[in-house]
N, CA, C and O atoms as a printed pandas DataFrame, in Angstrom:
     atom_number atom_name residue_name chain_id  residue_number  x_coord  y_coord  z_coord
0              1         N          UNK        A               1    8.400   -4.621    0.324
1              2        CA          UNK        A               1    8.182   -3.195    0.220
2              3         C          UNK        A               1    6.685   -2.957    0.053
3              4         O          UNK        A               1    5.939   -3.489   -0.769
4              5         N          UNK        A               2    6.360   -1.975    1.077
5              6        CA          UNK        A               2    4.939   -1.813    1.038
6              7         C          UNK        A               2    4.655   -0.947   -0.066
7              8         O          UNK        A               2    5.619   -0.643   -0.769
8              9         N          UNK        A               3    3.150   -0.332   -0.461
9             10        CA          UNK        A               3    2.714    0.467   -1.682
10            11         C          UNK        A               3    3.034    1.706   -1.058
11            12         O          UNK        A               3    3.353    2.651   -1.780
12            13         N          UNK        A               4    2.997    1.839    0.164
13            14        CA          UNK        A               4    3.497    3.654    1.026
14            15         C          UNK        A               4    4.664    3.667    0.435
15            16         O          UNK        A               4    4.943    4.413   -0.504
16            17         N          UNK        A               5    5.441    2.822    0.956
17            18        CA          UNK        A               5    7.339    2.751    0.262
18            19         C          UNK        A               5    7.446    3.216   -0.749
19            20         O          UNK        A               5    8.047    4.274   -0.941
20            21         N          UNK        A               6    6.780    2.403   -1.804
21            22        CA          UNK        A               6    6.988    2.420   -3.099
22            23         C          UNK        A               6    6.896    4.023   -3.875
23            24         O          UNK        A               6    7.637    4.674   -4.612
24            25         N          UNK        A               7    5.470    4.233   -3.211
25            26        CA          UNK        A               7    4.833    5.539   -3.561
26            27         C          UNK        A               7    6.248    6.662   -2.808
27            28         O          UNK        A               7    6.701    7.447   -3.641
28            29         N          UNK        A               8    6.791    6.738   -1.620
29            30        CA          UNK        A               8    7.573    7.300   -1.353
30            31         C          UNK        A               8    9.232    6.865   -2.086
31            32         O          UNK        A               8    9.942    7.844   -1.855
32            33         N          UNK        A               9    9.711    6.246   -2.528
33            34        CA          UNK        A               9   10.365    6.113   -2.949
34            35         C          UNK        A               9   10.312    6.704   -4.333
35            36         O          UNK        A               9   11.348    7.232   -4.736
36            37         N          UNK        A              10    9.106    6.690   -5.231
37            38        CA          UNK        A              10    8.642    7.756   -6.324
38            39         C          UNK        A              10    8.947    8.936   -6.143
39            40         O          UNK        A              10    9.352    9.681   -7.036
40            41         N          UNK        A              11    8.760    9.302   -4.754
41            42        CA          UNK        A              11    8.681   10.779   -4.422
42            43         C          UNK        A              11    9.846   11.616   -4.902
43            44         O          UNK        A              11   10.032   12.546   -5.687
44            45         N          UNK        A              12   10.744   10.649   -3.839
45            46        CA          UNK        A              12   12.191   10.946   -4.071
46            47         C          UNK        A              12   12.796   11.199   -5.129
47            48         O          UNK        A              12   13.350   12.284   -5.299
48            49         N          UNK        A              13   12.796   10.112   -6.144
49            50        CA          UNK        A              13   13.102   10.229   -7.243
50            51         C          UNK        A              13   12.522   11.729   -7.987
51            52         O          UNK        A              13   13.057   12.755   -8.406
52            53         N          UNK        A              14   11.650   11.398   -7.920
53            54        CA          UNK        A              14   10.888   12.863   -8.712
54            55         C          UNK        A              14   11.656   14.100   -8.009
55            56         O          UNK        A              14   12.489   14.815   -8.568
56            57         N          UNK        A              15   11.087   14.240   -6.304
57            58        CA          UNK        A              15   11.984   15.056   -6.117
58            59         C          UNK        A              15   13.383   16.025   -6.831
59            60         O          UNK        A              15   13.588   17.176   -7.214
60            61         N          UNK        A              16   14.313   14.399   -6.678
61            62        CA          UNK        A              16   15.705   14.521   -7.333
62            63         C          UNK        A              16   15.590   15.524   -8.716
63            64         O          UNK        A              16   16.003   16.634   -9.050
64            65         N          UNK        A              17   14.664   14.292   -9.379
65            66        CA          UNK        A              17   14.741   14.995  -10.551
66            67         C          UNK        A              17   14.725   16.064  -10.905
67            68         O          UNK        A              17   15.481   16.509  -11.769
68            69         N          UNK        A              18   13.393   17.044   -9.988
69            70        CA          UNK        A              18   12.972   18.262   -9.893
70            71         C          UNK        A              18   13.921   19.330   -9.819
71            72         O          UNK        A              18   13.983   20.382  -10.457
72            73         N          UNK        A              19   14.880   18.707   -8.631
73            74        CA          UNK        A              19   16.107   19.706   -8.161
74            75         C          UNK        A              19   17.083   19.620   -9.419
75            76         O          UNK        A              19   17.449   20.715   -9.846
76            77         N          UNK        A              20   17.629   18.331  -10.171
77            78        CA          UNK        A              20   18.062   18.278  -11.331
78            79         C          UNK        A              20   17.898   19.526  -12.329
79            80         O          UNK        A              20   18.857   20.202  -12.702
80            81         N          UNK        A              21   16.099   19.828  -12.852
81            82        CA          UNK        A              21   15.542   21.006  -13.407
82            83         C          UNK        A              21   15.902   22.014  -13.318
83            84         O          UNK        A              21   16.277   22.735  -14.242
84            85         N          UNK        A              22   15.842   22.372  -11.699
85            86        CA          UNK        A              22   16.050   23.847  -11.454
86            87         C          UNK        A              22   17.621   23.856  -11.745
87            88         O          UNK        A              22   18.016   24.693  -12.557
88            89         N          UNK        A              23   18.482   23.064  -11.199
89            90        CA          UNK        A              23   19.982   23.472  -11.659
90            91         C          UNK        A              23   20.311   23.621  -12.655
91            92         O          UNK        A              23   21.085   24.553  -12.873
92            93         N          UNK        A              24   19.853   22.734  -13.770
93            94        CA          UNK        A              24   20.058   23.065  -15.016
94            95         C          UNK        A              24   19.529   24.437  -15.470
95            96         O          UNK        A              24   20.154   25.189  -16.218
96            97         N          UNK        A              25   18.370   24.679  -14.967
97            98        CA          UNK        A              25   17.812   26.037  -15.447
98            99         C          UNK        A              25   18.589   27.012  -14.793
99           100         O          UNK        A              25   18.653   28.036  -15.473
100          101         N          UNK        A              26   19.115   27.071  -13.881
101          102        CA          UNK        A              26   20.089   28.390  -13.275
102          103         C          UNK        A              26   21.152   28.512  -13.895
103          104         O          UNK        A              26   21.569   29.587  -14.324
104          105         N          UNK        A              27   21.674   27.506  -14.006
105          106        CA          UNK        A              27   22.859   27.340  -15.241
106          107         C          UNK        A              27   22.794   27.893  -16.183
107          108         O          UNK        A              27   23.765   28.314  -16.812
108          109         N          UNK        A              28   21.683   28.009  -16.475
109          110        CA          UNK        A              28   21.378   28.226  -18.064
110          111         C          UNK        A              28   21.342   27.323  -19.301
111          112         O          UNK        A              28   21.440   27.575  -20.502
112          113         N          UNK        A              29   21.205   26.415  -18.747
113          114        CA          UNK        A              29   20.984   24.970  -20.007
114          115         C          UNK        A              29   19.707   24.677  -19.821
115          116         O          UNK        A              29   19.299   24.528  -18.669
116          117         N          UNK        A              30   18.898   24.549  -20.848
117          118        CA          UNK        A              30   17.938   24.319  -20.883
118          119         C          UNK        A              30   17.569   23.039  -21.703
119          120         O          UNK        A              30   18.151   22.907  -22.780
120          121         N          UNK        A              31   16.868   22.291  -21.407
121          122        CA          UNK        A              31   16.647   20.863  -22.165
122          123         C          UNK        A              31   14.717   20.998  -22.473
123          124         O          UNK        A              31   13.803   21.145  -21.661
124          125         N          UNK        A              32   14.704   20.890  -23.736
125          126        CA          UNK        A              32   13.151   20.829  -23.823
126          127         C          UNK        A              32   12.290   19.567  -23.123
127          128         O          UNK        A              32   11.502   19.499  -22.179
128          129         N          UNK        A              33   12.798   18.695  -23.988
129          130        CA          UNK        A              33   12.400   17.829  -23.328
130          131         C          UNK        A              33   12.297   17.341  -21.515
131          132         O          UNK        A              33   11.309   16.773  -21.050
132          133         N          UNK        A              34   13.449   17.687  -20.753
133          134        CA          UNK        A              34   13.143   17.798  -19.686
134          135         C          UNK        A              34   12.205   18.984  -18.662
135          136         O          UNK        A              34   12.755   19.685  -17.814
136          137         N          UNK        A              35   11.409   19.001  -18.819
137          138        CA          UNK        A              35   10.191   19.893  -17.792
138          139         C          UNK        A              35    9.985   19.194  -17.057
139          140         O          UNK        A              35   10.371   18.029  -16.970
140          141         N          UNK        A              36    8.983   20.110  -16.031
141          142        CA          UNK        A              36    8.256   19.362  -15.117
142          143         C          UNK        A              36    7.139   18.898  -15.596
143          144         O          UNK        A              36    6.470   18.339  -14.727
144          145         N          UNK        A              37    6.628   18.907  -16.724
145          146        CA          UNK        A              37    5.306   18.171  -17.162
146          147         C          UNK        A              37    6.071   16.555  -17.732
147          148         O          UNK        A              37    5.301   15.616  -17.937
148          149         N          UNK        A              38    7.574   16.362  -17.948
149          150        CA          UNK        A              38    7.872   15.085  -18.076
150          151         C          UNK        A              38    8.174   14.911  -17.043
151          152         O          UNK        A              38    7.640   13.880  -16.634
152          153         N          UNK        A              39    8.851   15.424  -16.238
153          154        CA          UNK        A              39    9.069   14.749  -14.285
154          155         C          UNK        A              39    7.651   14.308  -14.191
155          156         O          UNK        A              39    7.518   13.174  -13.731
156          157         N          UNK        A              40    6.680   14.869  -14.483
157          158        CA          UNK        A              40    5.456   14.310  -13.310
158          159         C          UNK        A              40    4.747   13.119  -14.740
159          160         O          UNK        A              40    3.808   12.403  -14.392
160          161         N          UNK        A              41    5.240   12.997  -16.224
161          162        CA          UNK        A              41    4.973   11.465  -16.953
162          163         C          UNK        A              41    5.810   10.595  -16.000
163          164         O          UNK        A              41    5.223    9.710  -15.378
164          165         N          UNK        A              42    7.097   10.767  -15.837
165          166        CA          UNK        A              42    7.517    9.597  -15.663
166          167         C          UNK        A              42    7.323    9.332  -14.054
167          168         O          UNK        A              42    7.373    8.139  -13.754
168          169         N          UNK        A              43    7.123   10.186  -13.044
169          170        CA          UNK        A              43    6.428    9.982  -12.113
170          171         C          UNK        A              43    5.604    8.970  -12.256
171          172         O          UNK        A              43    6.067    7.829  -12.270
172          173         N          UNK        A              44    4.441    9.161  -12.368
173          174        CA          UNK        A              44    3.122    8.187  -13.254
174          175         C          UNK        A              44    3.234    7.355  -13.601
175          176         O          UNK        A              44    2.368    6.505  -13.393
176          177         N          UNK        A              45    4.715    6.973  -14.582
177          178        CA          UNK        A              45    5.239    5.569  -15.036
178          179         C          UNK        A              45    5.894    4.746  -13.468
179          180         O          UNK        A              45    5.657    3.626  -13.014
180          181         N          UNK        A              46    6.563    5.589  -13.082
181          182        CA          UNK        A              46    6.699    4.668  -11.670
182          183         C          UNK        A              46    6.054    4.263  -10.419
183          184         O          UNK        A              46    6.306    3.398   -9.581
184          185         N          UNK        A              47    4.996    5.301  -10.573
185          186        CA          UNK        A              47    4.099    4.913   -9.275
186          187         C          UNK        A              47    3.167    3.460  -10.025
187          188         O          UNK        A              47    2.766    2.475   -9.404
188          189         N          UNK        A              48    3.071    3.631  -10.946
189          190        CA          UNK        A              48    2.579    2.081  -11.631
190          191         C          UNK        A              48    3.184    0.825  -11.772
191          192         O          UNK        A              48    2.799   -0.335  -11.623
192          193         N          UNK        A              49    4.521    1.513  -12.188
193          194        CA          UNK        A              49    5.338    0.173  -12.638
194          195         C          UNK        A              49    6.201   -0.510  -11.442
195          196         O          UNK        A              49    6.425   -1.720  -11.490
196          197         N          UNK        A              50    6.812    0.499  -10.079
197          198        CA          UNK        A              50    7.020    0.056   -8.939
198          199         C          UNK        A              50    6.460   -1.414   -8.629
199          200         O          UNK        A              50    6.931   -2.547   -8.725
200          201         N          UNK        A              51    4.840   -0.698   -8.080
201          202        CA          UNK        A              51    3.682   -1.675   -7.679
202          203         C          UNK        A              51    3.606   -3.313   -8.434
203          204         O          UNK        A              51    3.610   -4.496   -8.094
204          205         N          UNK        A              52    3.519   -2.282   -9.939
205          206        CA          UNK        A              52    3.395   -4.017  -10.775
206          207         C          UNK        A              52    4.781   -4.614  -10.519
207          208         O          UNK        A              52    4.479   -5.736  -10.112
208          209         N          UNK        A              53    5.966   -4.555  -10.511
209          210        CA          UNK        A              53    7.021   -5.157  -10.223
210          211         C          UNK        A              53    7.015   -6.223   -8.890
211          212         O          UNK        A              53    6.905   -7.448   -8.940
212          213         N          UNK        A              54    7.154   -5.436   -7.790
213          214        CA          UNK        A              54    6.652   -6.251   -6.686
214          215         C          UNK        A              54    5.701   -7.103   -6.709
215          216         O          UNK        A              54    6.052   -8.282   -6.672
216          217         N          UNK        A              55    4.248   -6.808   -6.776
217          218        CA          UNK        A              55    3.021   -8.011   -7.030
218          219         C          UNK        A              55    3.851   -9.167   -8.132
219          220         O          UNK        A              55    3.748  -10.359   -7.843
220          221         N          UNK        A              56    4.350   -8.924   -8.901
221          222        CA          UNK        A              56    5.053   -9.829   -9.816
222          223         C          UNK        A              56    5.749  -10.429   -9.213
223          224         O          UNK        A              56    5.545  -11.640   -9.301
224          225         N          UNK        A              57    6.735  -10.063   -8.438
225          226        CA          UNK        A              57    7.716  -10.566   -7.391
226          227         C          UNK        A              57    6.774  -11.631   -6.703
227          228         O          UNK        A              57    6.909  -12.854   -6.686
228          229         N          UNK        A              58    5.869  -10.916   -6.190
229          230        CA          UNK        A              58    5.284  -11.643   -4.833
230          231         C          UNK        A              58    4.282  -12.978   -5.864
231          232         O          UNK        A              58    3.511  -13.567   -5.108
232          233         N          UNK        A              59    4.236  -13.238   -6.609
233          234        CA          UNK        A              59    3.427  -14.284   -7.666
234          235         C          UNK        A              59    4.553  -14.984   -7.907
235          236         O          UNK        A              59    4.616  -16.184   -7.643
236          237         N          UNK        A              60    5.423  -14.400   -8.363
237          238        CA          UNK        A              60    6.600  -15.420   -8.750
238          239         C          UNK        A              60    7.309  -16.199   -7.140
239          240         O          UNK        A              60    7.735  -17.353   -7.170
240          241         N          UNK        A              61    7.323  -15.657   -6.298
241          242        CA          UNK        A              61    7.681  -16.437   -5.243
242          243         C          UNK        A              61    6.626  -17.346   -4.586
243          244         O          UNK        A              61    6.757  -18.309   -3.830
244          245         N          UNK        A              62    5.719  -16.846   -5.019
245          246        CA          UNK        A              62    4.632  -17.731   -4.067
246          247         C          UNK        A              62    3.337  -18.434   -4.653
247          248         O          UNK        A              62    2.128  -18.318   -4.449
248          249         N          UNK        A              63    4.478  -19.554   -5.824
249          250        CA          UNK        A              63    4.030  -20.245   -6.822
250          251         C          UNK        A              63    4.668  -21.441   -6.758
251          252         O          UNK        A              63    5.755  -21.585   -6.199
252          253         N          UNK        A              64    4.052  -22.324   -7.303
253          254        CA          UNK        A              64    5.308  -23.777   -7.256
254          255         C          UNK        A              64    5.155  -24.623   -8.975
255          256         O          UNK        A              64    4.897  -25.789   -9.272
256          257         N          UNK        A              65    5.455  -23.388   -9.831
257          258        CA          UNK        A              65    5.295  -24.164  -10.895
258          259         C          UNK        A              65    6.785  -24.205  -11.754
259          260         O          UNK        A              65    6.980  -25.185  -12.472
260          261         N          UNK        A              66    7.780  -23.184  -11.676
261          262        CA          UNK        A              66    8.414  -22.644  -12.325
262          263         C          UNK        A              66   10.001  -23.591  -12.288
263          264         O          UNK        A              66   10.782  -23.688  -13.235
264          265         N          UNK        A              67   10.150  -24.165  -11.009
265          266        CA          UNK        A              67   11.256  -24.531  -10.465
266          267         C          UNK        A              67   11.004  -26.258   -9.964
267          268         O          UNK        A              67    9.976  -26.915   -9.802
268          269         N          UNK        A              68   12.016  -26.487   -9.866
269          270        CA          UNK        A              68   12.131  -28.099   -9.804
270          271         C          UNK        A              68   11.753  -28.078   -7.984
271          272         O          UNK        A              68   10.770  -28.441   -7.339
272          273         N          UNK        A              69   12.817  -27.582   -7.681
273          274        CA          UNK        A              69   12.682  -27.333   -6.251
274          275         C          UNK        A              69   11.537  -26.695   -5.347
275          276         O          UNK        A              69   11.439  -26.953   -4.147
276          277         N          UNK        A              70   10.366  -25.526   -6.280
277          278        CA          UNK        A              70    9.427  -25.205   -5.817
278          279         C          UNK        A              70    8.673  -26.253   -5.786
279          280         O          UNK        A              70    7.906  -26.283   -4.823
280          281         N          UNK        A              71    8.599  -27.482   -6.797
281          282        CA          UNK        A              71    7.736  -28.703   -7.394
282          283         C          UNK        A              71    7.720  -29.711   -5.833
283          284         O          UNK        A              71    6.735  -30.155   -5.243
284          285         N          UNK        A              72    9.285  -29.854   -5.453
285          286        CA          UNK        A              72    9.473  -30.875   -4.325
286          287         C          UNK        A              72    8.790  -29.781   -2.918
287          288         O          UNK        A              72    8.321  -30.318   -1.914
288          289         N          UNK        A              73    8.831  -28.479   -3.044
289          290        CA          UNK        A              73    8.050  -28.089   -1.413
290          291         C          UNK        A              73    6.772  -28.015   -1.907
291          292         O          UNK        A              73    5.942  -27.747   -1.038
292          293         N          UNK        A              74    6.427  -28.134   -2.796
293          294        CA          UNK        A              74    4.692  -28.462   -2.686
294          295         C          UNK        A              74    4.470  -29.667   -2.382
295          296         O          UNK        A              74    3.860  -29.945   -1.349
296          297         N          UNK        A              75    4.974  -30.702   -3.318
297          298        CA          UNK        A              75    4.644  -31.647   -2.455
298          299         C          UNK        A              75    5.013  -32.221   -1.465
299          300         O          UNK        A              75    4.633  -33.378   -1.292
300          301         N          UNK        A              76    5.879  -31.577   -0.500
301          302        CA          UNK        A              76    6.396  -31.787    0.669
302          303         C          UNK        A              76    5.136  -31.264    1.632
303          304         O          UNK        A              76    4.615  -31.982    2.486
304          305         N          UNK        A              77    4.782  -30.051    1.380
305          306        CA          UNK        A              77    3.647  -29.392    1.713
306          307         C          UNK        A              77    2.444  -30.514    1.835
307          308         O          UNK        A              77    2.045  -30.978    2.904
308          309         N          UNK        A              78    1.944  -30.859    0.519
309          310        CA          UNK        A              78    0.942  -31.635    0.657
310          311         C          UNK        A              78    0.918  -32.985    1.150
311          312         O          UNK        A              78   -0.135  -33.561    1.420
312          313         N          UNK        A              79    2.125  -33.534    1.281
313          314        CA          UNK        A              79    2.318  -34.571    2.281
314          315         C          UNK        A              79    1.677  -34.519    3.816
315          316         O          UNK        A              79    0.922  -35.160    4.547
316          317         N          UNK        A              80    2.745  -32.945    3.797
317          318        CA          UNK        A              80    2.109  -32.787    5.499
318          319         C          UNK        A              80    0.788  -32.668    5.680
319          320         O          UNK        A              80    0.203  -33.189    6.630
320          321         N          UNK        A              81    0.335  -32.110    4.958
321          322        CA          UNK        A              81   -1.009  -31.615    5.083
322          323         C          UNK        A              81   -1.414  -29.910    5.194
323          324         O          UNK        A              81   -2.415  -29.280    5.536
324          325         N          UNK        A              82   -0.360  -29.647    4.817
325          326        CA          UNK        A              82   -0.443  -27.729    4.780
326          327         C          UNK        A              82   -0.492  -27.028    3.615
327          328         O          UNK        A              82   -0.188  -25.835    3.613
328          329         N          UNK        A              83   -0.905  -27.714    2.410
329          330        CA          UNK        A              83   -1.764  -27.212    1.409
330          331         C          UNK        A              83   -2.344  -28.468    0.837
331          332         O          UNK        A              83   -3.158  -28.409   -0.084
């Protein structure tokens, strides 16, 4: 998943949420805590934490320390000569 994705996939969510707001507010239930000044915190929390998730992903896969089996393709690797 690219950082466009990610960032669009935020969108959505927020979106959702947004529409969430207004229904509740037509309804007539009102939640303090839910505004749009917390839709657009936790926005913020996900356009960050998305990103860091993945890069984490992508470190944890493309490491050879963690796993027995990552241990044997490195040095399978360095046998061949491709790291």
């Amino acid at each position: 998943m690219s950082a466009d994705k990610a960032k669009q996939f935020v969108a959505l969510i927020g979106g959702f949420l947004g529409a969430v707001y207004l229904a509740l507010q037509a309804t007539g239930l009102e939640l303090l805590w839910f505004n749009p000044d917390t839709i657009n915190a936790w926005m913020g929390v996900l356009n960050a934490g998305i990103p860091l998730v993945l890069i984490g992903y992508g470190i944890y896969k493309n490491q050879y320390l963690l796993t027995e089996r990552a241990k044997k393709q490195e040095k399978e690797l360095q046998n061949k000569g491709l790291k």
